[in-house]
C-alpha positions as CSV (number, residue, x, y, z in Angstrom):
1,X,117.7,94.2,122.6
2,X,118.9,93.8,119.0
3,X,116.8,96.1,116.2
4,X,119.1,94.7,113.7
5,X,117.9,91.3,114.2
6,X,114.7,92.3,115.3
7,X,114.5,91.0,119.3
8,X,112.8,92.9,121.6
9,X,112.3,92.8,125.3
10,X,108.9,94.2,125.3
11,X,106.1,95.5,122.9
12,X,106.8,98.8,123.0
13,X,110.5,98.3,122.0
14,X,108.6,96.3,119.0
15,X,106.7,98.6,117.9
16,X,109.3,101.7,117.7
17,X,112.1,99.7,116.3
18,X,110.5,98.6,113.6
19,X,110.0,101.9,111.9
20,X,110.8,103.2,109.4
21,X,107.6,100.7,107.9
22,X,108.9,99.3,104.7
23,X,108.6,101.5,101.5
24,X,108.0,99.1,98.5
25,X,108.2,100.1,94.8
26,X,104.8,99.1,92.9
27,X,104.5,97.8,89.2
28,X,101.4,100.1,88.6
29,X,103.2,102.9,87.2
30,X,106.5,104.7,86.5
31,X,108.2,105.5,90.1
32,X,105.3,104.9,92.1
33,X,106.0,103.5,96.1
34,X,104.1,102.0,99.0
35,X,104.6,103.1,102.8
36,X,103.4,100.1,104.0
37,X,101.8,100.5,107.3
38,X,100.2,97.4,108.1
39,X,104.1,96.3,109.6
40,X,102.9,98.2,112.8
41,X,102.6,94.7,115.0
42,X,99.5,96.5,117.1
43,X,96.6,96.4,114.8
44,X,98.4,96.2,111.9
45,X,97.7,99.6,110.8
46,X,98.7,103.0,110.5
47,X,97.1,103.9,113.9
48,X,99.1,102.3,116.0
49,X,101.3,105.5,115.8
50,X,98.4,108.1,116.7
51,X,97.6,105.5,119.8
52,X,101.0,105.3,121.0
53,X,100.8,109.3,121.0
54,X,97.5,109.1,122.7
55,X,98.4,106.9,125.0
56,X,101.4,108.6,126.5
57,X,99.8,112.1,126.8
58,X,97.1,109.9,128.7
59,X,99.7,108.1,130.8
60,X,101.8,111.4,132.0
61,X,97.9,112.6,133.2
62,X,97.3,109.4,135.3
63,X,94.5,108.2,133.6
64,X,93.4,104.7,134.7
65,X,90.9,104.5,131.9
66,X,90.5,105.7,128.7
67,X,87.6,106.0,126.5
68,X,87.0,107.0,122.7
69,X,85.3,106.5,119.5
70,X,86.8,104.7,116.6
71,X,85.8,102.9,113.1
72,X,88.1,100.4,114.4
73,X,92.1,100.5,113.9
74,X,93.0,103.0,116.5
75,X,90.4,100.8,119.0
76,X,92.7,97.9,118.2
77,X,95.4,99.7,118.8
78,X,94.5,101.6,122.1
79,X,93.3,97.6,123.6
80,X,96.9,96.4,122.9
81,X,98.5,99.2,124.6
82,X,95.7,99.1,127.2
83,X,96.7,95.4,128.2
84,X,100.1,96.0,127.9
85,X,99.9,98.8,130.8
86,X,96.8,97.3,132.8
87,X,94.4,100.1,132.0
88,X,90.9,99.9,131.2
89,X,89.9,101.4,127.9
90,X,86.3,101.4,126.4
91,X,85.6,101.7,123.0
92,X,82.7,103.5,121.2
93,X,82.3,101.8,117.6
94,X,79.5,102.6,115.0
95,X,76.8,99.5,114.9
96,X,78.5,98.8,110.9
97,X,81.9,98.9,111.5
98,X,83.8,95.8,110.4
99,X,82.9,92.6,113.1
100,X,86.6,91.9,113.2
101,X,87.4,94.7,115.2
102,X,84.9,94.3,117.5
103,X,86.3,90.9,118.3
104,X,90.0,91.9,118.6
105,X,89.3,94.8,121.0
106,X,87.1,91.9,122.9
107,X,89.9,89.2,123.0
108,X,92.3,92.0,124.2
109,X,90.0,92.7,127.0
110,X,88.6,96.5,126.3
111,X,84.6,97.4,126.3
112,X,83.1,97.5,123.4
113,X,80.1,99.4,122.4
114,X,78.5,99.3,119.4
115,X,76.0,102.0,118.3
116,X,75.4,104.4,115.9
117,X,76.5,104.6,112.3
118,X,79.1,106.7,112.4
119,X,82.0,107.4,114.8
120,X,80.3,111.3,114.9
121,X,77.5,110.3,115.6
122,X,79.2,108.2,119.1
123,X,80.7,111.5,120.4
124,X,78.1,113.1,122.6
125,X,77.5,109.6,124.3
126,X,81.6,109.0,124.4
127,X,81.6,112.5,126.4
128,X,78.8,111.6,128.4
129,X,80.3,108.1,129.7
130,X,83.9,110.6,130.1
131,X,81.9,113.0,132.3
132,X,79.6,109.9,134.3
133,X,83.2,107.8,134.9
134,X,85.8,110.1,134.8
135,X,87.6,108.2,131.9
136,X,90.0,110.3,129.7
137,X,88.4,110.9,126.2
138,X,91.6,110.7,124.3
139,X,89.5,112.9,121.2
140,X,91.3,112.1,118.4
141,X,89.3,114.2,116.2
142,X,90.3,117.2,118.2
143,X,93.6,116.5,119.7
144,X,96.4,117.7,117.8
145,X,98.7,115.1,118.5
146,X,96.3,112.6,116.0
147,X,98.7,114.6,113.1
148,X,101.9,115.6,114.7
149,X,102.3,111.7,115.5
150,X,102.5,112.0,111.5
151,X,104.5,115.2,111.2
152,X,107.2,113.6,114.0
153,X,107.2,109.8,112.3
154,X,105.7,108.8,109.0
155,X,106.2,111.7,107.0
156,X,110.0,111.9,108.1
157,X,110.4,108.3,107.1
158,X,109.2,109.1,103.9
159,X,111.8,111.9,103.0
160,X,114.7,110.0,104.6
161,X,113.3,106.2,102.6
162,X,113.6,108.4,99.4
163,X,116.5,110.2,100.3
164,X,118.3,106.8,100.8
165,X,117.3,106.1,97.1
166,X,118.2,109.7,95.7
167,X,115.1,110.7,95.1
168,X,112.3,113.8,96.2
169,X,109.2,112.8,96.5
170,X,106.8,115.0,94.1
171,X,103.3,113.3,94.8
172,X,102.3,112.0,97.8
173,X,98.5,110.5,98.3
174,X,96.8,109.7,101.2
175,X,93.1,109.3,102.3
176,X,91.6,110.9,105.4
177,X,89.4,109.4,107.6
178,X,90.2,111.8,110.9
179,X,92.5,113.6,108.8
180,X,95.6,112.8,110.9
181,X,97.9,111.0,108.9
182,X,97.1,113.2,105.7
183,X,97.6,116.2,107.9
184,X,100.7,115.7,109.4
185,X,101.9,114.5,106.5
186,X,101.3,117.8,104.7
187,X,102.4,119.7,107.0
188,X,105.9,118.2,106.9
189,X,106.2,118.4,103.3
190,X,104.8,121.9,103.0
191,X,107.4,123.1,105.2
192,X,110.3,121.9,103.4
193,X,109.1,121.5,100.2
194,X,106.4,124.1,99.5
195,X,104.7,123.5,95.9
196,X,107.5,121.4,95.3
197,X,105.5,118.5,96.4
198,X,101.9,117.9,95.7
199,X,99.6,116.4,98.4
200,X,96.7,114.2,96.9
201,X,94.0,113.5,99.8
202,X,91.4,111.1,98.8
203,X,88.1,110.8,100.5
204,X,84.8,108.6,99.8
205,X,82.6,110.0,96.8
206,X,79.2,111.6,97.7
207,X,76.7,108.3,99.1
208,X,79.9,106.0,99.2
209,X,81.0,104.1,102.1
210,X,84.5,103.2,102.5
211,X,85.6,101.7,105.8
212,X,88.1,103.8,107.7
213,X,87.6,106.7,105.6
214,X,85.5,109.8,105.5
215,X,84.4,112.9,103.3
216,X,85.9,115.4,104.8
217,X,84.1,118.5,106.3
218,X,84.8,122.1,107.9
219,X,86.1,120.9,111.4
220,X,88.6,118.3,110.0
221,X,92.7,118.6,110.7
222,X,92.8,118.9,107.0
223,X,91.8,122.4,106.6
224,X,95.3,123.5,108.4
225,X,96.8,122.7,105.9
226,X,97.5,123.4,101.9
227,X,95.8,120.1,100.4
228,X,96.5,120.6,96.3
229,X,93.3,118.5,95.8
230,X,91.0,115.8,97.6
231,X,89.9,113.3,95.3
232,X,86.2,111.4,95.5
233,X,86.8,107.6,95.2
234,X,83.9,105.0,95.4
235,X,84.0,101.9,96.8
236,X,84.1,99.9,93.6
237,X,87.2,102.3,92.3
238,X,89.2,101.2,95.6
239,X,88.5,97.5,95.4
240,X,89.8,97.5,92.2
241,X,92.8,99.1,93.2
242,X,93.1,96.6,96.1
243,X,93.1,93.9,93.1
244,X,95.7,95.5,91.1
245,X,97.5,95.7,93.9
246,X,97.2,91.9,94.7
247,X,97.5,90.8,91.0
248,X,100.8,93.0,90.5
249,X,102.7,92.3,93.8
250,X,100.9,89.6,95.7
251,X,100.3,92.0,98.8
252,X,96.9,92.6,99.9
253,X,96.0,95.7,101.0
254,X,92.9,97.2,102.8
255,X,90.0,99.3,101.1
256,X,91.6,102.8,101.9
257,X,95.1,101.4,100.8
258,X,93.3,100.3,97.6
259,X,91.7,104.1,97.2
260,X,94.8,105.3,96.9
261,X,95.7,103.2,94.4
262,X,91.9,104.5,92.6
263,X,93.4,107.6,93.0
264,X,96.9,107.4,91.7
265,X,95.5,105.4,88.7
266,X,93.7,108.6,87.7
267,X,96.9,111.1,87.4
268,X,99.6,108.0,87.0
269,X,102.4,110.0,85.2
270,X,106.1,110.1,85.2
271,X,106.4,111.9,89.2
272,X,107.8,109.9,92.0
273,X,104.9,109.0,93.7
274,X,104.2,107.8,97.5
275,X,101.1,106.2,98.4
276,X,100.1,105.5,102.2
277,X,98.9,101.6,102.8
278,X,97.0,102.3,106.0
279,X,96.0,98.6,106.3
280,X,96.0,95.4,105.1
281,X,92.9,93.4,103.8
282,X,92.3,91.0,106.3
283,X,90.2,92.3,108.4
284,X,88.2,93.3,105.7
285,X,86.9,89.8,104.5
286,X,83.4,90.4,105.1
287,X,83.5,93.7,103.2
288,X,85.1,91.9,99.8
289,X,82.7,88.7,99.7
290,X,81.4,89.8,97.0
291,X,84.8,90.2,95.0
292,X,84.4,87.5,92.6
293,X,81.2,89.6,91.0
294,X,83.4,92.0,90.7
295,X,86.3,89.9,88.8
């Protein structure tokens, strides 16, 4: 009804008018700035965007039910929009992913199944269930529209946010997990900014585990297109960040958000810099317990 003073008649109308997701200047470095996607009012995360996208290709094809496998926020995500439209979606999570999500998908009345340790490893049975019960497999690792969503949305935001304030980006960093945001994003940039604009992807080091993110591998989005580098963070390296984050600004940010940060503390210079927030840190809670040893 009003985007200006943010009234909506339904969820969907929330969710679209609130972009562009607030960009927010840090106090870790020079001109260094925060697209701060945990404003998406679905799961509070970046993925909202890719499941919206999902979800419409899946509604023009007259699915009734929908089935994939996800670490967690697009899950979230894809059981909001699920309730809001009365279809049935069943989720395929890895046996470690965070409990919270688990719950959430639960309360907003998807199927959850839990098995496996990664969301890889849950594709051949996520394909079997497809074929058995003639749910749509939305495939986000596959399906193209996991980084146009980005291409079409965030990274535009991003130019015209830094537009607004007179400024090019010149670094933009970003983990990869499915490789969608980071992709799209890229790909936007490359195209009107060539080498003008460096694109930093950040992935877990070699034996790390960092939740929502993944080394990346020769089927991921990311090898279409021109990545300058893809940094190795561990686990330790983004929960600091997450803390100088919190310590600096008072936000708190999830463990890929605070891998960015890892990252960007490793080439902080003079550039304007963008980092992507997926998340925030609350569903995470479990995963920094053990903070204070880390104080």
């Amino acid at each position: 009804m009003s985007k200006d003073l943010h009234i909506f008649e339904d969820p969907i109308e929330l969710l679209e008018n609130m972009w562009p997701t607030p960009l927010l200047r840090l106090k870790i470095g020079e001109d260094v700035w925060a697209k701060l996607e945990f404003y998406n009012p679905f799961s509070h995360s970046i993925k909202d965007r890719t499941a919206w996208f999902l979800f419409k290709q899946a509604l023009e094809n007259g699915a009734n039910e929908i089935v994939e496998a996800t670490s967690g926020n697009l899950g979230v995500a894809l059981a909001s929009l699920s309730a809001i439209f009365n279809k049935k979606f069943t989720s395929f999570i890895p046996a470690r992913a965070p409990q919270s999500f688990r719950v959430m998908m639960k309360v907003l009345g998807a199927q959850v199944i839990q098995a496996g340790k990664s969301t890889t490893e849950l594709l051949p049975l996520v394909k079997q269930y497809s074929k058995s019960t003639g749910a749509l497999h939305l495939d986000q690792f596959r399906n193209p529209l996991n980084y146009m969503t980005h291409y079409y949305t965030t990274a535009k935001e991003i130019d015209e946010q830094l537009e607004y304030l007179n400024k090019k980006p010149q670094r933009i960093i970003a983990t990869a997990g499915t490789g969608g945001h980071l992709t799209g994003i890229a790909k936007y940039f490359n195209e009107k900014y060539g080498s003008d604009v460096e694109i930093v992807g950040v992935q877990p080091a070699e034996g790390e585990r960092i939740p929502g993110i993944k080394r990346q591998d020769a089927n991921s989005f990311t090898n279409l297109v021109k990545i300058d580098r893809m940094m190795d963070i561990t686990r330790n390296d983004a929960i600091e960040g997450i803390k100088d984050v919190a310590r600096s600004t008072g936000i708190l940010i999830g463990i890929s958000a605070g891998a960015t940060v890892a990252a960007y503390k490793k080439l902080a210079d003079y550039k304007t810099t963008v980092l992507i927030f997926p998340d925030d840190a609350f569903k995470y809670f479990m995963e920094l317990d053990d903070i204070d040893s880390k104080v």
